[in-house]
C-alpha positions as CSV (number, residue, x, y, z in Angstrom):
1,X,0.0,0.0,0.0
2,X,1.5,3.5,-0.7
3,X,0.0,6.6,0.9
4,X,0.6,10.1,0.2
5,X,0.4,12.5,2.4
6,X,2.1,16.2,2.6
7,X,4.4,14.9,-0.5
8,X,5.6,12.5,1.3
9,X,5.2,8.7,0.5
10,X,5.3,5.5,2.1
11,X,4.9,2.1,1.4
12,X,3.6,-0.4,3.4
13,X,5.2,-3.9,2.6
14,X,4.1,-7.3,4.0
15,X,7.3,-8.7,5.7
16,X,8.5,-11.1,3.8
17,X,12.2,-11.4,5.9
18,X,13.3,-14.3,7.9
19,X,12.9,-12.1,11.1
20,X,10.5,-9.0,11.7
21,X,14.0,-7.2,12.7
22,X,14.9,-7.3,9.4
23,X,12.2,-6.1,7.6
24,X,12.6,-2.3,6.4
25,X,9.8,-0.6,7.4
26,X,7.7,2.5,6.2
27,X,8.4,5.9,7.4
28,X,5.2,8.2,7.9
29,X,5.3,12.1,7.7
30,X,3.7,13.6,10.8
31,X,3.0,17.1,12.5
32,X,2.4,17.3,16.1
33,X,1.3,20.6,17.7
34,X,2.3,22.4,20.9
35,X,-0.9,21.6,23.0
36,X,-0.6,18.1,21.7
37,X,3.1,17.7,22.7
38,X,2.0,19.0,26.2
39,X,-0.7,16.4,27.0
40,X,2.2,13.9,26.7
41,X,4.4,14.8,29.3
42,X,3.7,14.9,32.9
43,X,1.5,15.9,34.6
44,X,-1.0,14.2,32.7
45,X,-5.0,13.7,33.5
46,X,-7.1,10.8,32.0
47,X,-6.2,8.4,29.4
48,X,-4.5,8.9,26.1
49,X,-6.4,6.9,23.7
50,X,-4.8,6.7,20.5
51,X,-6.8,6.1,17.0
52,X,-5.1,4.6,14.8
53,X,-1.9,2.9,13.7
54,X,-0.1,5.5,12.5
55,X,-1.0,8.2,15.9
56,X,1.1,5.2,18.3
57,X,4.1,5.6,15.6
58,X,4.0,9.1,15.6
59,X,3.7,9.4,19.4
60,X,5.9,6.5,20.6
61,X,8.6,8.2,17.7
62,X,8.4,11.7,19.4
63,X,8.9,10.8,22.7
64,X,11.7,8.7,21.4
65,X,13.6,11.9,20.6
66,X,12.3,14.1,23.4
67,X,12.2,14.4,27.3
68,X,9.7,17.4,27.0
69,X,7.7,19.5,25.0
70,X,9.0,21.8,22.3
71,X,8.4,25.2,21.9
72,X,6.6,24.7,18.1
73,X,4.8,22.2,16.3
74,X,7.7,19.1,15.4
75,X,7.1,18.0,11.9
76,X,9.2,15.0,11.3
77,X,9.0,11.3,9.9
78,X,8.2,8.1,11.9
79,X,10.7,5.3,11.0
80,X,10.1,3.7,14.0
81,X,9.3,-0.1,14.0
82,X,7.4,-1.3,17.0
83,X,6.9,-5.1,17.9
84,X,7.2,-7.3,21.0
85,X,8.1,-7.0,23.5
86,X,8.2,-3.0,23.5
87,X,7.0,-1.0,26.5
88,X,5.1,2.6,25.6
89,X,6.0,5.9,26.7
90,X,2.9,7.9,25.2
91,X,-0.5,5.4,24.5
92,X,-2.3,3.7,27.2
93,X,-5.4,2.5,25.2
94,X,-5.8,2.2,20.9
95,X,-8.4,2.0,18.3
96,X,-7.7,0.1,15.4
97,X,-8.5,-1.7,12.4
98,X,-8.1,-5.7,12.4
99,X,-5.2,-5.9,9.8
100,X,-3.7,-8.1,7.0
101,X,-1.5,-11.0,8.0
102,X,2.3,-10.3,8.0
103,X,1.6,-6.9,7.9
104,X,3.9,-4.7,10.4
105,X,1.0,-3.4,12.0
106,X,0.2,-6.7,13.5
107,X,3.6,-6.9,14.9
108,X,2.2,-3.3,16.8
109,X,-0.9,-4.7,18.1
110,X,0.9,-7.6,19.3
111,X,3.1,-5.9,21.2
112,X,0.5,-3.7,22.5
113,X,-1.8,-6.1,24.1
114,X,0.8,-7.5,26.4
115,X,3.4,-4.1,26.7
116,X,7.1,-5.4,27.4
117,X,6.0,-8.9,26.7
118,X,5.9,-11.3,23.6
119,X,2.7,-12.8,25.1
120,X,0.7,-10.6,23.3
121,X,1.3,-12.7,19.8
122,X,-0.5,-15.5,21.4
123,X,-3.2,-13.5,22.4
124,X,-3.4,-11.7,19.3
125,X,-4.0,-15.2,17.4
126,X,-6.9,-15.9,19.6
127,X,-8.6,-12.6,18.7
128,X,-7.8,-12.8,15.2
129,X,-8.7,-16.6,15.1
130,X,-12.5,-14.9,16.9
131,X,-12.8,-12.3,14.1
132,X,-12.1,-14.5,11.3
133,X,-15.0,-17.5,12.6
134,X,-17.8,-14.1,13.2
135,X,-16.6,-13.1,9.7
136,X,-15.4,-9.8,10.9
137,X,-14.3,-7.2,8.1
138,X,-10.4,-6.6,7.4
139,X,-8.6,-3.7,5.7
140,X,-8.9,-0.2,6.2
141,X,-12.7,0.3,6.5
142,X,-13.8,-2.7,8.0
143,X,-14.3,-3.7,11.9
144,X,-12.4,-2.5,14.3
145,X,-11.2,-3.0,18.1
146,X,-10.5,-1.1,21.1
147,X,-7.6,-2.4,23.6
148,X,-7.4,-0.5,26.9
C-alpha cells in the first residue's frame, strides 16, 4: 500500500524477511502541535487513547527523541518499528482496524496487548482466530477493536 500524504510517500510492505528485525519498514510524515506535545508529558489527566496505527508511531517516535515539549509544532518522519516485546512511553489504550497477515501493524498490536511482553502474539492469534469465525471485516474500512 503507498499513501501520500504532505508529499511524502510511504509504502507499506508485507514482511516477507526471515525475522520481523529485518524487515525495512515504512516511514510516515507527521505534524504534532504544541498543546498536543503537552498532554504527553507529565503531569498528565485521564487516558491517552490513540486512534489509529499511525498516531502510536508518531507518538511512541516523538517521545523517542524528546524528554519534553518543544516550543513549536515538530514536523518529522516516523521510521520507528514497533513489535514485542516493547514497553510505551505515550499510548495507554488504541483503536484500530483488524489488519492483513504479515503486515507490520500486526507486529504493533501484538506488542501492545501484552506491553514489554511477547505474550501478546498469542493472544493476538486468539482474537484474530475470533474475528475471522464471526466473519469480521479486514482492511482499512472494515471492523475494528479497542484495547485498553
Amino acid at each position: 500500500m503507498s499513501r501520500r500524504r504532505n508529499g511524502c510517500t510511504s509504502i507499506r510492505r508485507a514482511i516477507s524477511t526471515q525475522t520481523i528485525e529485518a524487515h525495512a519498514i515504512h516511514r510516515e510524515l507527521y505534524e504534532i502541535p504544541v498543546a498536543t506535545q503537552q498532554a504527553l508529558f507529565p503531569p498528565r489527566t485521564g487516558r491517552r487513547v490513540a486512534v489509529g496505527t499511525t498516531t502510536v508511531r508518531t507518538v511512541e517516535d516523538f517521545l523517542s527523541a524528546h524528554d519534553t515539549p518543544t516550543a513549536h509544532a515538530q514536523v518529522a518522519e516516523a521510521g520507528i518499528f514497533i513489535y514485542p516485546p516493547r514497553t510505551f512511553r505515550g499510548v495507554d489504550a488504541l483503536i484500530t482496524n483488524f489488519h492483513q497477515p504479515r503486515s507490520t501493524l500486526l507486529c504493533l498490536v501484538a506488542a501492545f496487548l501484552v506491553p514489554g511482553s511477547t505474550d501478546g502474539i498469542a493472544w493476538l492469534k486468539e482474537i484474530y482466530a475470533e474475528a475471522v469465525a464471526r466473519e469480521y471485516r479486514f482492511f482499512s474500512y472494515g471492523d475494528a477493536m479497542l484495547i485498553l
